[in-house]
N, C-alpha and C positions, 0 to 999 in steps of 0.2 A: 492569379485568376480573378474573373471578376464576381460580380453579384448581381447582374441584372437578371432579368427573368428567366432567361435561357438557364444560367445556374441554375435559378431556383429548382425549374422542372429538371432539370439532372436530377438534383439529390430528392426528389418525392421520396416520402416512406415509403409511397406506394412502387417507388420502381427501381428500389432499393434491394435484393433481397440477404438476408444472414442465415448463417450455417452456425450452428450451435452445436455439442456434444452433453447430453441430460447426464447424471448423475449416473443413471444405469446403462449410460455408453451409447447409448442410440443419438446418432447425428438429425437433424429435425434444422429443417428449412424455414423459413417465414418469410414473410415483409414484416419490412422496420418498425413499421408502428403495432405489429402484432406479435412481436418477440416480448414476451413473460421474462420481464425483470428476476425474477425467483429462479424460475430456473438457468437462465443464466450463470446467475452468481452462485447456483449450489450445484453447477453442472462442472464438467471436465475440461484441460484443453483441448480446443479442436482440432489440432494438431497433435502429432505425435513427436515426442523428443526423443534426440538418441542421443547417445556418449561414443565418443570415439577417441583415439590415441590421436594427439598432438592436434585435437579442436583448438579453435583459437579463443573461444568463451567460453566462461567456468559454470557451466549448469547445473542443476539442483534441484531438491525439493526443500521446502520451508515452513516450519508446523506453527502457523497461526494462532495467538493468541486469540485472537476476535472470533473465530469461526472455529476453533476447534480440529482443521482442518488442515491437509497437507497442500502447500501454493508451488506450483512448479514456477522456475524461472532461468533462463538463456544467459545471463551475464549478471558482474557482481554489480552493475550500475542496477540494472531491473532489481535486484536482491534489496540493493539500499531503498532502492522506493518502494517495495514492500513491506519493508522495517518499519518504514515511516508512518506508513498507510496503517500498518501492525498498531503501532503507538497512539495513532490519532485518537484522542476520545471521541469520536463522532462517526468513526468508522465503523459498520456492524455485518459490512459481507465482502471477501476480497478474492476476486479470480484470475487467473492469466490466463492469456491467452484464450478471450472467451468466447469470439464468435470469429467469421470469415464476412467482409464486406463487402459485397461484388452489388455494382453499380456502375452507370455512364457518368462521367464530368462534362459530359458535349462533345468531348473529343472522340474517347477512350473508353473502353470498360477498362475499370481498375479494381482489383482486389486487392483485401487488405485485410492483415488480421492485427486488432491494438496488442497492446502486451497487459494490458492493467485493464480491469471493470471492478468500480468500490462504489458500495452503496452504503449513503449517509443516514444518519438516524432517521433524517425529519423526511426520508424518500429520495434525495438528489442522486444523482448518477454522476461519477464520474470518468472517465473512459481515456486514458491514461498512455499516450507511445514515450517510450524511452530509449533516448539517442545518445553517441557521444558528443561530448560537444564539440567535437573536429567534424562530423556530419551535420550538426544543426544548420548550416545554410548551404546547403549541397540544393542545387534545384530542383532535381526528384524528389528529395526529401519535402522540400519547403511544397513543392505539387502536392504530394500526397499528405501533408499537413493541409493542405487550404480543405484539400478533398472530404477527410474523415471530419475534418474543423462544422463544414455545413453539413453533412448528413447525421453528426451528433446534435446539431441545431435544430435539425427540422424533428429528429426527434422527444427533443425538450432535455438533452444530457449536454452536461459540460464536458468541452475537450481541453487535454493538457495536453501540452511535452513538455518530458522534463530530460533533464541532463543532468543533474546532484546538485547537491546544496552545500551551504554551507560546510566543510570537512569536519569542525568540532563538532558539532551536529550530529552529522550521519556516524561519527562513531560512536560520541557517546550512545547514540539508538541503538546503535550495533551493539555495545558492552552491556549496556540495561535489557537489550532483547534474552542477554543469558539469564535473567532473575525473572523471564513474567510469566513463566511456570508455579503456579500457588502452591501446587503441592512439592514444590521442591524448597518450600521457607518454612520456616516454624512460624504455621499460623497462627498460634495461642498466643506469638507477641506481637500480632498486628495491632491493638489497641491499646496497645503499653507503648508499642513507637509511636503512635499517631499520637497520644496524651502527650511523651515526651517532647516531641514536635512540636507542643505550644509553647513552651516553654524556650526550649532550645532552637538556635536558629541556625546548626547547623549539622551535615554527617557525624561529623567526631562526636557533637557536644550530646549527641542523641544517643553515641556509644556511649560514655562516658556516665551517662545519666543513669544508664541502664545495666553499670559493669559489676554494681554488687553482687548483680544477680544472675548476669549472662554475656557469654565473651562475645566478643565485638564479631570470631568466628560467625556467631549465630543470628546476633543482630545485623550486619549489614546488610546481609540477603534482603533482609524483610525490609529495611529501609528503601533498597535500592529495588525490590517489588514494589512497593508502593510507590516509586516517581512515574516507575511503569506504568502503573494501572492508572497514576494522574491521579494519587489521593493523598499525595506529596507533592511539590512545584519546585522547579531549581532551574538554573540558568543552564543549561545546554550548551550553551555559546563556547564556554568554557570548559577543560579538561573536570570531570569529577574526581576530588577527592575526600578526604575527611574537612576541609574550610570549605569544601563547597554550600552554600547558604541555603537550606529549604524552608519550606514554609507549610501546613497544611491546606488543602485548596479550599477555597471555597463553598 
């Protein structure tokens, strides 16, 4: 697709319009530049999902560390980039499936609904499709990537696709996401790990430090909470175990 002017007037805020679902279930129409970030992200999907015998994608719901909140999602690829989004220190609102995008690209009206909308600390938006990576250069696909690419533009939001990351990564996310439940740790020794963590530079040595007094049972959790919540740092890259090397952050 190109970018001269004629794109441009396609994707106007103004002749853009989104469909949203609020919180209390009521669907609410706008133009683009008058869609209320807040409720977006604390509203519903705007679709409805069903479960069926012999789907071909594993769908779900996902209880967000960040939000407190339950995230629906279509496939285990969508699930990993929730994790992730889950994890990010700078992530503070995360929604699927959050609006309908109907708009012309000069051709066509095309609808579209992303699968991801996260909002960052500092206010940025980021508005999120996830593909496999056997479909990322499909030319529909790659159309309707250029499409939502400038109507996220004109609205001052970042667009991504993504396809997964890194594999050590997205599991260790996956294995950390079971710990970033706080009340499921014994929080009376989150400051006895964090002290021991200066000292000790690694899982084990931080059990070890702490095992006159409490089994490694009880310690890990809380260790492996705190990489979660990012008030601990360790190399991801890599399989965690007891030599995996932490550090407390900054």
């Amino acid at each position: 697709m190109g970018t001269g002017a004629g794109d441009a007037d396609a994707t106007d805020c103004r002749t853009v319009r989104v469909t949203y679902r609020r919180a209390n279930e009521r669907l609410v129409e706008a133009e683009l530049d008058r869609v209320p970030v807040d409720e977006v992200a604390g509203g519903l999907p705007v679709r409805e999902f069903r479960w069926y015998r012999g789907q071909k994608h594993y769908s779900g719901w996902y209880h967000a560390s960040t939000t407190g909140r339950m995230v629906a999602y279509e496939s285990r690829l969508e699930l990993a980039r929730i994790l992730i989004a889950d994890f990010a220190g700078d992530i503070v609102e995360i929604a699927a499936q959050p609006f309908q995008l109907v708009g012309s690209d000069g051709t066509r009206i095309r609808r579209h609904v992303p699968d991801l909308f996260l909002v960052h600390a500092g206010g940025l938006v980021t508005v999120v499709d996830v593909k496999s990576p056997s479909r990322m250069k499909d030319p529909k696909v790659i159309a309707q990537f250029d499409w939502t690419r400038q109507v996220c533009s004109r609205r001052g939001w970042v667009y991504e696709t993504w396809s997964g990351a890194e594999p050590a990564v997205v599991e260790n996310v996956r294995f950390l996401a079971g710990y970033r439940r706080r009340n499921l740790v014994e929080t009376s020794l989150i400051a006895r790990v964090l002290d021991a963590a200066v000292d000790q530079p690694t899982i084990g040595g931080v059990e070890a430090a702490l095992a006159g007094h409490h089994s490694c049972e009880i310690v890990r959790p809380v260790v492996l909470h705190l990489v979660w919540s990012g008030q601990l740092v360790t190399d991801l890259c890599a399989p965690l175990n007891r030599a995996s090397r932490i550090r407390v952050a900054a």
